[in-house]
N, C-alpha and C positions, 0 to 999 in steps of 0.2 A: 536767374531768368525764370519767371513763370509761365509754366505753360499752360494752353486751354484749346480747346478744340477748335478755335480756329487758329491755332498759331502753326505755321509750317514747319515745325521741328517739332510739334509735339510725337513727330515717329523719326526721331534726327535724321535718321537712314534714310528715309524713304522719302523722295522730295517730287513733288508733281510740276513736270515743267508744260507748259504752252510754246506750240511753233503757230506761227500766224503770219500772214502775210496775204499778199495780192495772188489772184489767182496764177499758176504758174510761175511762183518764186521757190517752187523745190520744197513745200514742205512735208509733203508723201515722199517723195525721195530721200532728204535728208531721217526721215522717223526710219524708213527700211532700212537705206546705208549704216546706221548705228545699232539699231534693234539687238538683244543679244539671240531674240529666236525672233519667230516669224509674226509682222506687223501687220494690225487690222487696220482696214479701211473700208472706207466703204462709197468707191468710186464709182461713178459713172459715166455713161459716153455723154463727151459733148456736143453739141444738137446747136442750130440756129448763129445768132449773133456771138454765144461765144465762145466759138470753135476757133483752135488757135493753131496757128502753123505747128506741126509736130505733136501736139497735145492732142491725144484723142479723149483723156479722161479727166474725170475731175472728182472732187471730193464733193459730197452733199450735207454729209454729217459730221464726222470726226476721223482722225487717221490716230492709232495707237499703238505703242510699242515700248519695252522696257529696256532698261542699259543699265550696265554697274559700270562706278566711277573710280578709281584710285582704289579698288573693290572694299570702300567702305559705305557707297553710294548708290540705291540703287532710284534710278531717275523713272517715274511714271511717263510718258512722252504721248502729250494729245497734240494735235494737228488741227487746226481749223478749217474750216473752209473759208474760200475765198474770195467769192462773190457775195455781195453785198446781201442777195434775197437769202441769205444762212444766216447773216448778223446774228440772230438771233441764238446763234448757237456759242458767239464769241463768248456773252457772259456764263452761261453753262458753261465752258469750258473754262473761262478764267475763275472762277471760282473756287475756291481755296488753292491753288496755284502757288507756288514759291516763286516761280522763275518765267520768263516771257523771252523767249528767241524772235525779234522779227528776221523775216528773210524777205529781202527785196532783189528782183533784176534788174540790175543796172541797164540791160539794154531796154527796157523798158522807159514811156514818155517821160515820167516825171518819179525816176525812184525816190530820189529824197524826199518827196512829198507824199509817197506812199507811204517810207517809213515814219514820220511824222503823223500821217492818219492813223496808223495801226498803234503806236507807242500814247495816241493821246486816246481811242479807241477802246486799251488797257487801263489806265491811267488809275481809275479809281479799284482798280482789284489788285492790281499788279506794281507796286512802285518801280519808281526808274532807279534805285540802286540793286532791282533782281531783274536785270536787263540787259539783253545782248542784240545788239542788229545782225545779219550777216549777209551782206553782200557778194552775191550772184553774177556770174558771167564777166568778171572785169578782165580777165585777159584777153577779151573780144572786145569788150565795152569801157575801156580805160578812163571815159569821164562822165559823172562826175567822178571825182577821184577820191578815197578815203576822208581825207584831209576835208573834201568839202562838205560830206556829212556829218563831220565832228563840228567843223564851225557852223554848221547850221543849228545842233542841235543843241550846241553851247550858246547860241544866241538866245535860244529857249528856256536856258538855265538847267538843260535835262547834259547832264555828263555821264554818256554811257559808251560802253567801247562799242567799237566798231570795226570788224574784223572785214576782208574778202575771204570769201568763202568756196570751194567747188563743192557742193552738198551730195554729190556721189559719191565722193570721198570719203569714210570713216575718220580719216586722220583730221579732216575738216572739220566735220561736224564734233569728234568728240574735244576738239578745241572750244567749240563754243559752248560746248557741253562744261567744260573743266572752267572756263573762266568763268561762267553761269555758278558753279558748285564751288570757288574761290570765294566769290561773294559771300555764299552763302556760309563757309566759313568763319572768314571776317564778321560777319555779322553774329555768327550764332557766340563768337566768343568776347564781342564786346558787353 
């Protein structure tokens, strides 16, 4: 395999993931929850039309944090924001990127078609075999149910896993962290 500056193993070790999602899908949560020290963000209070029950803050810029994996792994961890006027910061941040976590709330209107926005959103920096969904709040929110964001996504021809997730949790996150850095295994040794 050759490498070049922009291939994502050109530092094998060192692999820069993206969390992304809808605003309040846990991706400043789940960047803290695994972090191995302490995670930057750079939140602010939310104001106007999109103030959300329980949520008083929100991301503007990026949320960052690092984590070792099977301690051979150590994962960059950016955050995006989530509201569409930051768009702009998606491709900044997906840019040279190994790995793409979306997080959707299931109790939210239309998760499955949030994760579909974000996953097509990525699409050209990010491919869908360095791709993880992870699904928010389903022991509240039991439907949709796993199962129907896989045949959604497989109708799209995108075959990516599809985990439920609770993003407080470390054991959770660094799940989607380890299948995320599985991939990247398989791949780096084909």
């Amino acid at each position: 395999m050759v490498m070049s500056s922009t291939d994502p193993f050109a530092h094998a070790h060192d692999l820069k993931v993206v969390f992304t999602g809808p605003m309040g899908a846990g991706k400043t949560t789940a960047i803290r929850a695994i972090s191995d020290g302490a995670a930057l963000s750079t939140d602010v209070p939310i104001s106007g039309i999109e103030a959300m029950a329980g949520k008083t803050m929100t991301t503007v810029g990026l949320d960052y944090g690092e984590c070792s994996i099977d301690g051979q792994w150590v994962l960059k961890l950016f955050g995006t924001p989530g509201q569409d006027r930051f768009r702009f910061m998606w491709d900044i941040l997906g840019t040279g990127a190994f790995g793409l976590i979306v997080l959707v709330d299931n109790s939210g209107p239309d998760p499955i078609g949030d994760a579909e926005r974000y996953l097509k959103s990525f699409a050209q920096q990010i491919p869908a075999r360095r791709t993880v969904v992870g699904v928010g709040r389903t022991e509240t929110h039991a439907s949709p149910g796993i199962d129907d964001y896989c045949s959604h996504l497989e109708a799209l021809g995108l075959h990516i896993p599809v985990l439920a997730v609770d993003v407080r949790r470390d054991a959770d996150v660094r799940l989607l962290l380890s299948v995320l850095v599985s991939m990247a295994e398989v791949e780096h040794h084909e």
